[in-house]
Each structure stands twice: as structure tokens, then as C-alpha cells.
N, C-alpha and C positions, 0 to 999 in steps of 0.2 A: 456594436453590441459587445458585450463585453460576458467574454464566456468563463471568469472565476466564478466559486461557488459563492454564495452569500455567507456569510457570517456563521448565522443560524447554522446551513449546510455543513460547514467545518465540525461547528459545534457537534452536528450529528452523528459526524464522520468518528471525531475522538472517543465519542460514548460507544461507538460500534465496534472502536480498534483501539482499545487501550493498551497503554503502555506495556507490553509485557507477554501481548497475546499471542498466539502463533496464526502462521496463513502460510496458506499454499499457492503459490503461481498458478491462474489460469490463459493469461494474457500476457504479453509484452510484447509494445514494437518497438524495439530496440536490440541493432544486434547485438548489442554485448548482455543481453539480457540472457538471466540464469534460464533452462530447460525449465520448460512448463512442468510443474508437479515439486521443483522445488521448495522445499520448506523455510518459511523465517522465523522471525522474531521480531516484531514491531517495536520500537524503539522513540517513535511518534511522531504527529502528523503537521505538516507546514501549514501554514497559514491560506493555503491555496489549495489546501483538500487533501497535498501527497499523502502516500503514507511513505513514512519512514524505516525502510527494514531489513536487519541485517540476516539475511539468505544465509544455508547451512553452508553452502560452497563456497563462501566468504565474500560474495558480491555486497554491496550497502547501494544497488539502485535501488530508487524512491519508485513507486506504484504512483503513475499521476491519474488524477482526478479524471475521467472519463475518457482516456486514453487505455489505461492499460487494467487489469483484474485479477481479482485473486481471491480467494474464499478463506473464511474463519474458521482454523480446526476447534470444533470443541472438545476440553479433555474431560 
């Protein structure tokens, strides 16, 4: 089985986190993963659903696709 998202699902993902947006860490399993409530900058999404985002504390881990979460601050 093959657990990428489809196409479509990426496509969805970009419209929801565009370039530019900010988010905040709910999730990460990963230890070198910034403290939850961290802030980013979304910088954009892989082909595979990541998001791409450069965190206030200077980390650049990617948020993967149903692995790890994070919410859309609206300003």
C-alpha cells in the first residue's frame, strides 16, 4: 500500500499553507524537534505533503504528512 498522499492531496495541502504563512508546532516525533508551540514560517510544501518551515528558534525541520502537526496562525 502505498501511504504518499495523492496529487490532488498535496495540491490541497499548498492552498492550505502557502508560501509565506505562519504555524505553530502541535506535534513532532522527532527528537531534535523545536518545543511544541513553536512558531514558523512556511517556506513550502514537498512533493510528498511536507511542509517546509523555517521555525523562530532556527530549526528548518519539515512537518511530514501525517506524522507530525501544526496549526495555521491567522493574522
Amino acid at each position: 500500500m502505498n501511504s504518499f498522499p495523492s496529487k490532488e492531496t498535496v495540491e490541497c495541502i499548498r492552498k492550505q499553507y502557502p508560501v509565506g504563512c505562519l504555524v505553530e508546532l502541535v506535534l513532532m516525533r522527532d527528537s531534535q524537534a523545536p518545543p511544541v508551540g513553536t512558531k514558523g514560517t512556511i517556506t513550502g510544501v514537498d512533493d510528498i505533503g511536507s511542509l517546509l518551515v523555517n521555525w523562530d528558534n532556527g530549526s528548518s525541520l519539515h512537518v511530514i504528512f501525517g506524522e507530525d502537526f501544526c496549526r495555521k496562525i491567522e493574522t
